[in-house]
C-alpha positions as CSV (number, residue, x, y, z in Angstrom):
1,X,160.0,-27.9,106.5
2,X,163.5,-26.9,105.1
3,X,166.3,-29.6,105.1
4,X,169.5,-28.8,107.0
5,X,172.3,-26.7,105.5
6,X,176.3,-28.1,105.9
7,X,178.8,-26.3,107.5
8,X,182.2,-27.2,108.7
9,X,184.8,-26.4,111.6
10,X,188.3,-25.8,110.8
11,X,190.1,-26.7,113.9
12,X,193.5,-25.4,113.1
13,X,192.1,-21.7,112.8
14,X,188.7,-22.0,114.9
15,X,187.0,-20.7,111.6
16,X,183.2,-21.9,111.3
17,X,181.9,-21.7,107.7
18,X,178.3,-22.2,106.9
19,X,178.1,-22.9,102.9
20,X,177.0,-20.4,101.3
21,X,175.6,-18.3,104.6
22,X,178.9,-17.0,106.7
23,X,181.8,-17.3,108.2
24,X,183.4,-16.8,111.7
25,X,186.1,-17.5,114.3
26,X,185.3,-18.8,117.9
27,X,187.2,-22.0,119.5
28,X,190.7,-22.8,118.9
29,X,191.9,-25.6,117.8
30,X,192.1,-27.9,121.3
31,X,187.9,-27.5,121.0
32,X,185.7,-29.9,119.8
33,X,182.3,-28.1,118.2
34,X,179.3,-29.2,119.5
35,X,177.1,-26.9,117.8
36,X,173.1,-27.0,118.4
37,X,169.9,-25.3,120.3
38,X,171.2,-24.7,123.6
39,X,168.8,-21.4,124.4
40,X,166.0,-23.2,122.8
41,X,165.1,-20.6,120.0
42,X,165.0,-23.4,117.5
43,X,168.1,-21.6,116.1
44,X,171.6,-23.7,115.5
45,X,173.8,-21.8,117.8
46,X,178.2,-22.5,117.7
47,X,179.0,-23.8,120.6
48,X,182.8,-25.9,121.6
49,X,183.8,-28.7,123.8
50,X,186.9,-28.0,125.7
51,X,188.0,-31.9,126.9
52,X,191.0,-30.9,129.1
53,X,188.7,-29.1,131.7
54,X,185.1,-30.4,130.3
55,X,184.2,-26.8,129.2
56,X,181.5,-26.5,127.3
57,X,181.4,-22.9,125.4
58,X,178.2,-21.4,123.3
59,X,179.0,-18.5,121.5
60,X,178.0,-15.2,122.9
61,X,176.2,-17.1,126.0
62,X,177.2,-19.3,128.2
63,X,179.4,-22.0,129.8
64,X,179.0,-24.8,131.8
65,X,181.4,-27.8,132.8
66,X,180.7,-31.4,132.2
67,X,182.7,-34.3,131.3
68,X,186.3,-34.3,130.9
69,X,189.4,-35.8,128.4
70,X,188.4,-38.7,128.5
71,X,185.1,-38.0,127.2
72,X,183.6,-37.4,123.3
73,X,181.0,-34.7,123.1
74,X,177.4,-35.7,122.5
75,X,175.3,-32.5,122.3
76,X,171.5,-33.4,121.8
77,X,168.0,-32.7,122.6
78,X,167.5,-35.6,124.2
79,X,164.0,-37.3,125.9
80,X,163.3,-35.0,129.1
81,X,165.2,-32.1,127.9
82,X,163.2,-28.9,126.4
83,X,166.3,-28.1,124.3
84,X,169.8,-29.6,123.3
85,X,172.2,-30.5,126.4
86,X,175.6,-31.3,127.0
87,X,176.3,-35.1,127.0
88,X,179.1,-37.3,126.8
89,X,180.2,-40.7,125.6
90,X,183.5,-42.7,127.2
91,X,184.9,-45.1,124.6
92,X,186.9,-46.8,126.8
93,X,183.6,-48.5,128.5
94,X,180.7,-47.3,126.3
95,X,179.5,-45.2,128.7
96,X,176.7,-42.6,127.5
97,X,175.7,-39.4,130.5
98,X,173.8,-37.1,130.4
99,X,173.4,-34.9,133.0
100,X,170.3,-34.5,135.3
101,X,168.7,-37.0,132.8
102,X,169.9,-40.7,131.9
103,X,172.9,-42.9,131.5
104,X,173.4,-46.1,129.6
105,X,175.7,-48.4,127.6
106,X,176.0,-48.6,123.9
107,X,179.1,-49.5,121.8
108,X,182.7,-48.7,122.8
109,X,186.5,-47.7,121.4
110,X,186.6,-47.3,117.3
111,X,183.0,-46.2,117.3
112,X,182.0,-42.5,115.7
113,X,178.8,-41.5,117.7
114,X,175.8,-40.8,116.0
115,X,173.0,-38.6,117.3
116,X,169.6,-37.4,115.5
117,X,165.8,-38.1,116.1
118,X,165.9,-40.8,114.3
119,X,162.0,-41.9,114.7
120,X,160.9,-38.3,114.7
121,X,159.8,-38.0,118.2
122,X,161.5,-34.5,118.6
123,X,164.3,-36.5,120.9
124,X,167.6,-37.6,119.8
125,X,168.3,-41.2,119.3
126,X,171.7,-42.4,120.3
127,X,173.5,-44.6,117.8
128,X,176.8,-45.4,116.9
129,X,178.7,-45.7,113.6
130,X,181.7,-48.5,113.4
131,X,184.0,-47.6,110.4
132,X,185.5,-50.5,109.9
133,X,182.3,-52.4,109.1
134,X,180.1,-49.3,107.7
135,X,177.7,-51.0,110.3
136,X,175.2,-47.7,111.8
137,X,173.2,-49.1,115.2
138,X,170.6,-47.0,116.6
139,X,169.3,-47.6,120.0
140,X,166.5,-49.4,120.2
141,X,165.7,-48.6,116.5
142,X,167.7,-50.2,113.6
143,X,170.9,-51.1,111.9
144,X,171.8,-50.8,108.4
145,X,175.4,-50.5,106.6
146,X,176.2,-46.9,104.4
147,X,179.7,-45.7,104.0
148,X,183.7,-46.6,104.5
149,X,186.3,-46.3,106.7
150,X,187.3,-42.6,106.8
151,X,183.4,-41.6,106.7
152,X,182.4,-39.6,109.4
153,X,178.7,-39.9,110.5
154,X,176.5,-36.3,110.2
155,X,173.1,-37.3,110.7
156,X,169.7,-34.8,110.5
157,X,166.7,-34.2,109.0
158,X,168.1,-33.3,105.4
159,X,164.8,-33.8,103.6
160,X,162.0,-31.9,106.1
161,X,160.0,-34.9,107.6
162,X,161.4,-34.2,110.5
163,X,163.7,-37.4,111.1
164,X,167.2,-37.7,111.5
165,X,168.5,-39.2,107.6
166,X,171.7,-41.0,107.9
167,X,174.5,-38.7,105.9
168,X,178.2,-38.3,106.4
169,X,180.9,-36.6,105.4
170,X,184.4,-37.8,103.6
171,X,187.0,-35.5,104.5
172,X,189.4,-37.0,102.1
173,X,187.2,-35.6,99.6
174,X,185.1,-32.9,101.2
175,X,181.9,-35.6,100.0
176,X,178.8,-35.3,101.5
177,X,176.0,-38.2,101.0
178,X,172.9,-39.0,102.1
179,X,171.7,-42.7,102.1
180,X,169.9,-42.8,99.2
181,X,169.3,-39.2,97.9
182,X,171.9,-37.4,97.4
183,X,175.6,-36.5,96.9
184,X,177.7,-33.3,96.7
185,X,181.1,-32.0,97.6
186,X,182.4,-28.8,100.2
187,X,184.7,-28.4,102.2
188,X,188.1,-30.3,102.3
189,X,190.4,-32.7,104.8
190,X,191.2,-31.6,108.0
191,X,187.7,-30.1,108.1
192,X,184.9,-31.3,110.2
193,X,181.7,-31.6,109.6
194,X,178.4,-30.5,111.1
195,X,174.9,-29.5,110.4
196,X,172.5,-27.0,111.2
């Protein structure tokens, strides 16, 4: 298998940038991305999260409505599903939906959200990332420590065994690492990170 390639979402201009691939504008800059496999053509599609009416938008295809402002985006292909599915995560109680398939509890207000098959079961794993311990908790799974306040989580399979690594991204210094492997630097702050 291939590892994933990094690309980033410049809110202020909607511009998606895939490095060294392409570039593109669709979103604006009140969108969250929430980019993934929504048609199921194992093929990264960009998609955005519109929080003050729970829009969801995939480029070129579709919209549905789920989730609200409130809510943080939490795209995945999770158990049940054949490909990735809106989802949605309520800091304010920990609350984790996803339609038509599950709902549970796991962490709360401060956390970034981590999401990636973690075990390699071709399902995403739900976990959380607490900046201001570097502590990363996956469901069911583990919990380790890797990064800093400021980090923001960007897990995937970056090395083709077909489990989720844990990586982030510093915007502060457009750094990307993966525990243990590897570092290098794109993009810049005010950028935000995703894979594909």
């Amino acid at each position: 298998g291939q590892g994933k390639i990094p690309a980033v979402y410049r809110p202020s201009q909607g511009m998606w940038s895939v490095f060294g691939l392409t570039r593109f504008y669709f979103g604006s800059s009140a969108d969250a991305p929430v980019a993934g496999d929504y048609g199921g053509a194992a093929a990264w599609e960009a998609a955005v999260f519109r929080p003050e009416n729970g829009m969801w938008s995939v480029r070129d295809t579709t919209r549905v409505y789920f989730g609200g402002s409130l809510d943080a985006p939490v795209p995945a292909k999770y158990p049940g599903g054949p490909n990735d599915a809106p989802g949605v995560f309520r800091p304010s109680d920990g609350l984790w939906s996803i339609p038509s398939l599950t709902r549970f509890v796991l962490g709360g207000a401060g956390d970034e959200l981590v999401l990636g098959d973690a075990d390699g079961d071709g399902s995403a794993d739900a976990g959380l990332f607490r900046p201001a311990s570097s502590l990363w908790a996956i469901r069911s799974l583990t919990r380790y420590y890797f990064g800093s306040s400021g980090d923001l989580p960007v897990p995937s399979d970056r090395d083709g065994d077909l489990a989720a690594d844990p990586a982030l991204f510093r915007p502060s210094a457009g750094l990307w690492a993966v525990r243990a492997r590897t570092r290098f630097l794109f993009g810049a702050a005010g950028d935000l990170p995703l894979s594909r």
